[in-house]
DRENVEXPA-6323 format. One line per 8 residues: number of its first residue (from 1); for each residue x, y, z of N, C-alpha, C, CB. Coordinates in steps of 0.05 Angstrom, whole numbers. Glycine has a CB too. Layout:
NUM) X:Y:Z:X:Y:Z:X:Y:Z:X:Y:Z; ...
END
This chain:
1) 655:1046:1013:672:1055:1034:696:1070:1021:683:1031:1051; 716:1073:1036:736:1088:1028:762:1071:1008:746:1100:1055; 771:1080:992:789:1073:982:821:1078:989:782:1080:963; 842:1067:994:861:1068:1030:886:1056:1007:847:1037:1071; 914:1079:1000:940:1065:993:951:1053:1018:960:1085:981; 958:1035:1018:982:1029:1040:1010:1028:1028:979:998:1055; 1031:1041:1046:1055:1033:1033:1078:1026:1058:1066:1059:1013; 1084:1001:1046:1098:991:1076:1116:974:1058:1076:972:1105
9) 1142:974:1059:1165:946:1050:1161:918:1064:1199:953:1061; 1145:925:1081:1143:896:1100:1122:874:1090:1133:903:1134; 1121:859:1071:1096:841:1058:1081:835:1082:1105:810:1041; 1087:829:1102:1067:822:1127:1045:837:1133:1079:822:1152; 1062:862:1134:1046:887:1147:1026:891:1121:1068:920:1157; 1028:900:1106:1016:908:1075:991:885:1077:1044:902:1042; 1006:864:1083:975:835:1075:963:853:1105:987:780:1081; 972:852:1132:955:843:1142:937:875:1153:968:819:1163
17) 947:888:1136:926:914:1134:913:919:1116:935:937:1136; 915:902:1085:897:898:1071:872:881:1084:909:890:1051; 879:858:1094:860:834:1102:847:850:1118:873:806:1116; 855:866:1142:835:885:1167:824:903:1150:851:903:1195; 837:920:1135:815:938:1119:788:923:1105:830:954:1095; 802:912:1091:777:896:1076:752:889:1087:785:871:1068; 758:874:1111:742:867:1120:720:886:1127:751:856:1135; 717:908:1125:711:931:1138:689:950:1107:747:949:1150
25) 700:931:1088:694:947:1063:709:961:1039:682:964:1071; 735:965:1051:751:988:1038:761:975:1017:773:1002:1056; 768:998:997:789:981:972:816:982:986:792:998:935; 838:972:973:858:972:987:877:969:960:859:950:1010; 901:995:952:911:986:942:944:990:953:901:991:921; 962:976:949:989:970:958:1015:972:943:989:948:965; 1024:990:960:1056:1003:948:1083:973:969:1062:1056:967; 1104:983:954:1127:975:973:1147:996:983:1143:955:960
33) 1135:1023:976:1156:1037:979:1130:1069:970:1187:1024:957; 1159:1081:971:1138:1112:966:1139:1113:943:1146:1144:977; 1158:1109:932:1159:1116:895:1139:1114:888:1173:1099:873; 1137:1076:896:1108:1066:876:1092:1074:893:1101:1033:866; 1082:1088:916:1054:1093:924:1049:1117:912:1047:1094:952; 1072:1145:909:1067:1167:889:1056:1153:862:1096:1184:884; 1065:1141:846:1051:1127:822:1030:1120:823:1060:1108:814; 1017:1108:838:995:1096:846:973:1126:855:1004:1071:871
41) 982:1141:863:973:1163:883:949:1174:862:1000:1189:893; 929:1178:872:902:1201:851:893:1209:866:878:1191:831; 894:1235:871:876:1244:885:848:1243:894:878:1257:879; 837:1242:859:807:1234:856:802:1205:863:797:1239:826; 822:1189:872:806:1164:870:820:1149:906:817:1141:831; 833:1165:918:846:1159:936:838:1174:969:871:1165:925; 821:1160:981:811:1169:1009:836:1175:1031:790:1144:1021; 856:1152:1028:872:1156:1056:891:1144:1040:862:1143:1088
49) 922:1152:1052:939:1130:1054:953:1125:1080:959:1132:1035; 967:1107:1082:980:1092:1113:1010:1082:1094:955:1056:1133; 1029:1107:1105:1050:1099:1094:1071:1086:1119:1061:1123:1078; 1088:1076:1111:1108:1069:1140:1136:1099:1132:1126:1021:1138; 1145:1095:1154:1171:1121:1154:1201:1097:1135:1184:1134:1205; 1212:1085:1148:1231:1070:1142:1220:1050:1113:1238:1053:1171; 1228:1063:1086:1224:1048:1061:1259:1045:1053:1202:1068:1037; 1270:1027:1037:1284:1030:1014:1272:1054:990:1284:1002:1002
57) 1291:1057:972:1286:1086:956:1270:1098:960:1282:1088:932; 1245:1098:971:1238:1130:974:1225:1129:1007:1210:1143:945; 1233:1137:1021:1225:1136:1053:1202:1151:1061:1246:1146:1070; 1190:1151:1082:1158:1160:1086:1161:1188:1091:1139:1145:1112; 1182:1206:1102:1174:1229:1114:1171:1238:1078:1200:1248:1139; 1201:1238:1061:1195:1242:1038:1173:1236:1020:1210:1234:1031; 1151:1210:1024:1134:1208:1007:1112:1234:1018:1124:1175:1007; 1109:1232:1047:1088:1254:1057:1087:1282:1040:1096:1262:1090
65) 1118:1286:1043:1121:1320:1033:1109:1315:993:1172:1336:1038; 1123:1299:983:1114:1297:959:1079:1294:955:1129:1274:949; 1067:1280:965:1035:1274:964:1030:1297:968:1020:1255:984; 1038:1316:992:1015:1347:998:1028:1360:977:1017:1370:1032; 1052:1362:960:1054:1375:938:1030:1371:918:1079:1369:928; 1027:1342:918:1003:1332:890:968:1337:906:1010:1282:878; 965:1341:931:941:1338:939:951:1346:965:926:1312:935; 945:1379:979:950:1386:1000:926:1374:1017:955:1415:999
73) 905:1369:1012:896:1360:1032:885:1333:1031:880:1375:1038; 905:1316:1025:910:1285:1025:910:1278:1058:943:1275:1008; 892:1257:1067:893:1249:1084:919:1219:1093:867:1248:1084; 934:1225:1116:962:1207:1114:951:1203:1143:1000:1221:1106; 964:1173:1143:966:1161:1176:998:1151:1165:935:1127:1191; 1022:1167:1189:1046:1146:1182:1047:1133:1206:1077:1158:1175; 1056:1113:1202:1068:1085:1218:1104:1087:1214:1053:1051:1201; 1116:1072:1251:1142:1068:1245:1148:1046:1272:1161:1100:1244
81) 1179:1036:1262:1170:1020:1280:1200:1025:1298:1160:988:1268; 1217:1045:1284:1245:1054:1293:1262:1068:1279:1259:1036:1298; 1283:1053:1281:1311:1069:1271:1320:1072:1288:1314:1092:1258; 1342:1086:1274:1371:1096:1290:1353:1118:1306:1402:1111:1268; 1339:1138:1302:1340:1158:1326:1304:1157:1341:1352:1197:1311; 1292:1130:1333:1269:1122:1353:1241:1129:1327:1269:1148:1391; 1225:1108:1337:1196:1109:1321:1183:1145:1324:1170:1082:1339; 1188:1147:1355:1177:1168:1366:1188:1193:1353:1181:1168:1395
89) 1207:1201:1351:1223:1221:1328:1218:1222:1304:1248:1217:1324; 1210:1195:1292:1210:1195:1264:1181:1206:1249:1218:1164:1256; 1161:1194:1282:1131:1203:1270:1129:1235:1279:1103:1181:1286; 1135:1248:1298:1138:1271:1304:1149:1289:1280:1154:1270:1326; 1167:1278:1269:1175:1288:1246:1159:1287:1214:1199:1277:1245; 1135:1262:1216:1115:1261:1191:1099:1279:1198:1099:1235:1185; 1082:1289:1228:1072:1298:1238:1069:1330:1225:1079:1291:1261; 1111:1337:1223:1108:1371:1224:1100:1374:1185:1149:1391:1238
97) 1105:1348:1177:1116:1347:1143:1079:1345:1134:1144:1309:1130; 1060:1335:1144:1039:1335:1140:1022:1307:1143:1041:1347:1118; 1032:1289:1166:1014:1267:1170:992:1270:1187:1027:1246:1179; 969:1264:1186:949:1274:1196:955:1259:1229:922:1266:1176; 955:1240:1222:961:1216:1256:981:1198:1246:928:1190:1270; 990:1182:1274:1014:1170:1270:1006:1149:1285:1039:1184:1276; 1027:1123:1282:1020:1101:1299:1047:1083:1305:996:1085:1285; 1051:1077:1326:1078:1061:1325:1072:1038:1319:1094:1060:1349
105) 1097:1029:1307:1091:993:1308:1104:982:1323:1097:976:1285; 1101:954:1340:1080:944:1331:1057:963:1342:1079:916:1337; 1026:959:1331:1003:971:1335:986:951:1335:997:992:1318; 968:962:1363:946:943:1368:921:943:1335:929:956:1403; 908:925:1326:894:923:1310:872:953:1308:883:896:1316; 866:944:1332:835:966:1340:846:988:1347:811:958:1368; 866:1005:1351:878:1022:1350:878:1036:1324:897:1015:1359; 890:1023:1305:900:1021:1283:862:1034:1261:918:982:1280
113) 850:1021:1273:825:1016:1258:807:1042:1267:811:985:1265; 816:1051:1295:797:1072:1313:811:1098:1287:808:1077:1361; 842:1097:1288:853:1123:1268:846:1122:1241:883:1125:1265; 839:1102:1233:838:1097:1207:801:1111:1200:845:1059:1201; 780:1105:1218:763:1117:1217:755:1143:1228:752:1104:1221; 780:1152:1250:777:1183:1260:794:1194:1225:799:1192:1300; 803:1188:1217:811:1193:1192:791:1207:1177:819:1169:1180; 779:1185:1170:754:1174:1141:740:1200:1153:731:1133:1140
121) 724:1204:1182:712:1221:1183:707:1255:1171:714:1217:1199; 733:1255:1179:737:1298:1174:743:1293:1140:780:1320:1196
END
């Protein structure tokens, strides 16, 4: 199956989208932030990532724009769950920077899993 970064500050979220991917087949490997998911990032060895918008040091719209620098046609799902000016603004804004789909949080499971494989497809 596909091999899937997640990068989310939230240990909850990170486990409990590793545990649903898995189940499914996928490798899964896990950032806390964008820095370390750029570090982690290979093109050659990396199917998707699912970053969140709201990180400490390096935040998601910023990790997006950096990844299509290293791999313009890196596949991204961002996730958010707010802020100061709304989830809805923030993914609209990964959207123009280069996220393929977006998802608010919280997010239903099978939601989450329908994007993750309209993803994998193209």
């Amino acid at each position: 199956m596909a091999h899937i970064l997640i990068a989310d500050d939230q240990e909850k979220i990170r486990q409990m989208l590793k545990s649903l991917l898995e189940q499914y087949g996928h490798e899964i490997t896990l950032a806390i932030n964008g820095r370390e998911a750029l570090n982690q990032f290979r093109p050659d060895k990396i199917d998707l990532v699912i970053t969140d918008i709201l990180m400490p040091d390096m935040e998601g719209i910023e990790t997006i724009r950096e990844l299509r620098k290293v791999d313009a046609d890196v596949k991204i799902i961002a996730m958010s769950g707010g802020g100061t000016i709304g989830a809805t603004e923030y993914l609209r804004m990964a959207g123009m920077f280069g996220a393929k789909e977006t998802i608010e949080k919280p997010f239903n499971v099978r939601d989450m899993l329908d994007i993750v494989l309209e993803c994998l497809k193209e």
